[in-house]
C-alpha positions in Angstrom: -22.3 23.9 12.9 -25.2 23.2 10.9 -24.7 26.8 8.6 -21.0 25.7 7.9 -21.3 22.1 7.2 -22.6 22.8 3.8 -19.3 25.1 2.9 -17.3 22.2 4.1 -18.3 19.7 2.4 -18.4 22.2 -0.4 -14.4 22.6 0.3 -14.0 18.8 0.4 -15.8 18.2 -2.9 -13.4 21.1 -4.8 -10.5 19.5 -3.2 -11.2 16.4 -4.3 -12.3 17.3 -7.5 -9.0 19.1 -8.3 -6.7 16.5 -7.1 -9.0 13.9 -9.6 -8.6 16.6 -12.1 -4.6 16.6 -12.4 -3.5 12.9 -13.1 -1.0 13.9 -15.6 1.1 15.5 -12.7 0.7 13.1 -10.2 -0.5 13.8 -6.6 3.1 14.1 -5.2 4.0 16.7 -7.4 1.2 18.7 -7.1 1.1 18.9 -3.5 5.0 20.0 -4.1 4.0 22.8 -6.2 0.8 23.4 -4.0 0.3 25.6 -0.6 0.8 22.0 1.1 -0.5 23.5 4.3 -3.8 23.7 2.8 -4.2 20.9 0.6 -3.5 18.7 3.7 -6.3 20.3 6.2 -8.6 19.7 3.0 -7.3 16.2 2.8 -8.0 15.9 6.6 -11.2 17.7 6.4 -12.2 15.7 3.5 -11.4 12.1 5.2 -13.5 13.3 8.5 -16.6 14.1 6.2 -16.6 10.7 4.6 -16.7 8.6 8.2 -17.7 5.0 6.4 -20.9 3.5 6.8 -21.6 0.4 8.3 -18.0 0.4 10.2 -17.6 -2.7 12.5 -14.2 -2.6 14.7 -12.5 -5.0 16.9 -9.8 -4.0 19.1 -6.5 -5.9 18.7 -3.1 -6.1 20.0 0.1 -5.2 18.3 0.7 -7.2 15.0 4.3 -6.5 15.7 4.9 -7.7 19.3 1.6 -9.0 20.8 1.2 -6.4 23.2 -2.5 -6.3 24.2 -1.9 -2.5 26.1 0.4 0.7 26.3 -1.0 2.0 23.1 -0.5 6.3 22.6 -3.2 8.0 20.2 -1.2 8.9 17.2 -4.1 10.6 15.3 -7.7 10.3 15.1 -8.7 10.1 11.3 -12.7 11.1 11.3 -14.3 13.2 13.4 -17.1 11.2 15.8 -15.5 8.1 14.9 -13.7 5.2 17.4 -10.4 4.7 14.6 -7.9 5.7 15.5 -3.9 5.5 14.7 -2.1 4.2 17.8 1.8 3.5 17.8 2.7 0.4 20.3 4.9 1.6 23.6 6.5 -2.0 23.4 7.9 -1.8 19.7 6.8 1.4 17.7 4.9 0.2 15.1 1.9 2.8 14.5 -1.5 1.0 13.5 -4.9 1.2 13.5 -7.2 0.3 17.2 -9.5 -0.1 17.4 -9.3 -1.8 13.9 -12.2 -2.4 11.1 -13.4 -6.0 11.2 -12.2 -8.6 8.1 -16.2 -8.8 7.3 -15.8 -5.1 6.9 -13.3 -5.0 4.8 -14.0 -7.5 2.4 -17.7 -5.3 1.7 -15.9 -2.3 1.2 -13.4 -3.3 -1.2 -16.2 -5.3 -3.0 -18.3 -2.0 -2.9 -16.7 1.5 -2.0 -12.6 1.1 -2.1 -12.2 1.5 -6.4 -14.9 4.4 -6.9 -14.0 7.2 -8.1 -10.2 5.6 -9.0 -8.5 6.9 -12.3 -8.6 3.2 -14.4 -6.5 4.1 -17.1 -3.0 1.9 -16.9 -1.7 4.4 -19.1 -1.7 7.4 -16.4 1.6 8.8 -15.9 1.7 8.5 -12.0 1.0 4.8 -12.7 3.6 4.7 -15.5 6.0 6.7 -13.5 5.8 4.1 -10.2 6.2 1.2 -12.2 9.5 2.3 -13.7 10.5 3.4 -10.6 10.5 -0.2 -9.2 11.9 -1.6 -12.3 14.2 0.6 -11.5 15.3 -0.1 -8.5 15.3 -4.0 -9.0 17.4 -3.5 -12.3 20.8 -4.6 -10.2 19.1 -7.6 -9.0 17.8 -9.2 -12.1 21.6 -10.4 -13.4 21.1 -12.6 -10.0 18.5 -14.7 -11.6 19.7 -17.9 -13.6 16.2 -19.2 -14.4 15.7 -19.2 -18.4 12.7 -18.3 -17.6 12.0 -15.9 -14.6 8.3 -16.1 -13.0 7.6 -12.9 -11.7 4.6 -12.2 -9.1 2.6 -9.3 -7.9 0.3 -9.3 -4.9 -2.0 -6.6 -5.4 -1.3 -6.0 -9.1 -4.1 -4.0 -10.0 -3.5 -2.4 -13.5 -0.5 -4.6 -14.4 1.6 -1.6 -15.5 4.6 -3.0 -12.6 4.4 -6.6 -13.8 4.8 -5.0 -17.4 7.6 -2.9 -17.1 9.5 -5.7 -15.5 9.0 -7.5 -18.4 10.7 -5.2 -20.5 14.0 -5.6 -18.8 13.3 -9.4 -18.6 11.8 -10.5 -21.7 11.5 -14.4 -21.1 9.3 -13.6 -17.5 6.1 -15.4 -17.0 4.0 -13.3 -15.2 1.2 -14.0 -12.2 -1.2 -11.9 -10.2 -2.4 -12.4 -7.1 -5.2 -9.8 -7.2 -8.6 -10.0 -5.6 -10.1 -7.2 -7.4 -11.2 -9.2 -10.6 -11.9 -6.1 -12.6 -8.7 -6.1 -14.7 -9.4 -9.2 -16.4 -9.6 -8.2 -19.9 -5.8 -6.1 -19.3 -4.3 -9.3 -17.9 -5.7 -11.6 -20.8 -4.1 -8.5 -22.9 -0.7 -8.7 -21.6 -0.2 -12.6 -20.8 -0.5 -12.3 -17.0 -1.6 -15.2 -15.2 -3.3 -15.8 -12.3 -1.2 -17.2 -8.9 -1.5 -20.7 -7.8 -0.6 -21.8 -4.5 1.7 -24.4 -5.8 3.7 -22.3 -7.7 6.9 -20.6 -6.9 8.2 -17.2 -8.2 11.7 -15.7 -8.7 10.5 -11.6 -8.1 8.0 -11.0 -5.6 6.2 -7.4 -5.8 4.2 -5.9 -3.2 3.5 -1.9 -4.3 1.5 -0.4 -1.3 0.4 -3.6 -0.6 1.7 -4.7 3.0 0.3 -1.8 4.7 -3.7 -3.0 3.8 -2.8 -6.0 5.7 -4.5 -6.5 9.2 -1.8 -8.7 9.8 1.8 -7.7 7.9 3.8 -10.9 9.1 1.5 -13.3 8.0 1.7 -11.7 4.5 5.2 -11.4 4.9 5.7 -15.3 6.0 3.6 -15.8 2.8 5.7 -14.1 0.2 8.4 -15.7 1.8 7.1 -19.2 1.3 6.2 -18.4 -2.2 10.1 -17.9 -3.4 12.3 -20.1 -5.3 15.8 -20.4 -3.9 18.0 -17.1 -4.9 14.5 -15.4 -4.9 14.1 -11.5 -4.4 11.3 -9.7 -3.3 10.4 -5.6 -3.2 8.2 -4.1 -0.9 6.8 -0.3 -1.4 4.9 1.2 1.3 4.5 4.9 2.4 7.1 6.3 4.8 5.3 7.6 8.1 8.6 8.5 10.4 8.0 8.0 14.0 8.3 11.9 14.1 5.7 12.3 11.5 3.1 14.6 12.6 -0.6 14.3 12.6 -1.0 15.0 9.2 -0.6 11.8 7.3 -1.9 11.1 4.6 -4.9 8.6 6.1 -6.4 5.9 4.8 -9.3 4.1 5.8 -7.6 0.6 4.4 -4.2 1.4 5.2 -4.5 -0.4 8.5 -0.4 -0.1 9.5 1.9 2.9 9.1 5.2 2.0 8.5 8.4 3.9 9.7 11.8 2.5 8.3 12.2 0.7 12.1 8.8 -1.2 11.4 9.1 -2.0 8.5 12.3 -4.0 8.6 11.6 -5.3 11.9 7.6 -7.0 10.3 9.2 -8.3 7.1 12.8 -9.5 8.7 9.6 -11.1 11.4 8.2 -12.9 8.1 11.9 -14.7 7.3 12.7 -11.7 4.9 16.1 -10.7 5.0 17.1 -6.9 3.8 19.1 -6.7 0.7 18.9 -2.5 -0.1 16.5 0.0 1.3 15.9 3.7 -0.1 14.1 6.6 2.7 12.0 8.8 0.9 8.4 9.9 0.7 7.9 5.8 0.4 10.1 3.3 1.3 11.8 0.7 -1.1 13.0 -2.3 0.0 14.8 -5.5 -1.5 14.7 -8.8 0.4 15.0 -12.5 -0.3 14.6 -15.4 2.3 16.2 -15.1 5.2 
């Protein structure tokens, strides 16, 4: 093992290296336009090789029903490591257990979880996913009678979704709710403002947000509390089927994996109510208050 080891991390570095390489096309359609056999074992491979240090674990029961046993292994992520994706034989959902402590967490997005990240708002996959969910939230926006909207994204990173729903509703405020503080200078830029407990919002935006959560219908409970009356929410998070295979795309802080089933059953568990949901390689959903 020793003589390959080298060759393999030599394969994971060019993988890497190439997907960085190709922001302009996204990493969806290169992976269309790729051998997608491939580029998925040297996705695998190249997850395994990158076991985190310093991982502390807890095991927990299901944040979906409670259930404390009658977990199947789904798929184990790195190589010598105790994750692993389980899916719950009480209610489906598919998660991580034994899962990495809060105290974890919190050091490696501080330290490890942006490196290496493309930080240019301007990047067309960026561009692309923000108009998507402008998009998709068009036909709701008639719906709100405020003069002026307040519009909120938890997890907003770059902006570029809060900013293209501006465009469609010119008079929005706009708030954050973002604990990585390096987009300061972009938010200062652009007028957004940063969420206070107190305040209420008419759009709600999670974008691949829900599934970091170690605890999805607390968050969703939150979001819900957060609405004005008449408020709408959308939630994006990857789309794992329940006959997904073992090839997922894995991810150290993506702590649930979401089939359409799940999904509805955690937010419609935090008081959301589902307005329109899309199936694709993500899901889309529209809720407000149930």
């Amino acid at each position: 093992m020793v003589s390959v080891l080298p060759s393999l991390r030599r394969a994971q570095y060019r993988a890497a290296a190439l997907l960085q390489a190709l922001p302009g096309l996204g990493m969806i359609s290169y992976l269309r336009r790729a051998n997608v056999a491939r580029v998925q074992f040297l996705l695998r491979l190249h997850n395994q090789l990158r076991h985190p240090r310093g991982l502390e674990v807890q095991e927990v029961p299901c944040p979906l029903c409670g259930a404390e046993s009658g977990f199947r292994v789904r798929y184990r992520p790195f190589l010598r490591s105790p994750l692993k994706v389980v899916v719950c034989g009480g209610c489906s959902l598919s998660f991580l257990n034994p899962m990495p402590t809060a105290a974890f967490y919190q050091r490696y997005y501080n330290r490890s979880y942006m490196e290496g990240r493309e930080d240019n708002p301007r990047t067309l996959s960026y561009k692309q996913q923000s108009e998507a969910i402008a998009s998709f939230l068009a036909p709701y926006i008639p719906l709100c009678r405020a003069d002026v909207p307040v519009i909120l994204e938890i997890g907003a990173a770059h902006g570029t979704n809060l900013i293209a729903l501006r465009e469609r509703l010119p008079t929005a405020q706009l708030y954050e709710d973002e604990i990585n503080r390096r987009w300061e200078a972009t938010y200062a830029q652009h007028g957004i403002r940063h969420w206070e407990p107190h305040l209420r919002a008419d759009f709600v935006v999670l974008a691949h947000v829900l599934e970091h959560f170690a605890n999805p219908i607390a968050a969703a409970r939150r979001v819900t509390e957060s609405l004005r009356p008449g408020g709408i929410v959308y939630i994006e998070v990857p789309h794992v089927p329940r006959d997904y295979g073992p090839t997922v795309m894995y991810h150290l802080t993506h702590t649930m994996y979401f089939s359409k089933e799940t999904f509805l059953a955690v937010t419609a568990a935090g008081g959301l109510e589902n307005v329109a949901i899309a199936e694709g390689e993500v899901l889309r959903g529209v809720f407000r208050a149930a």
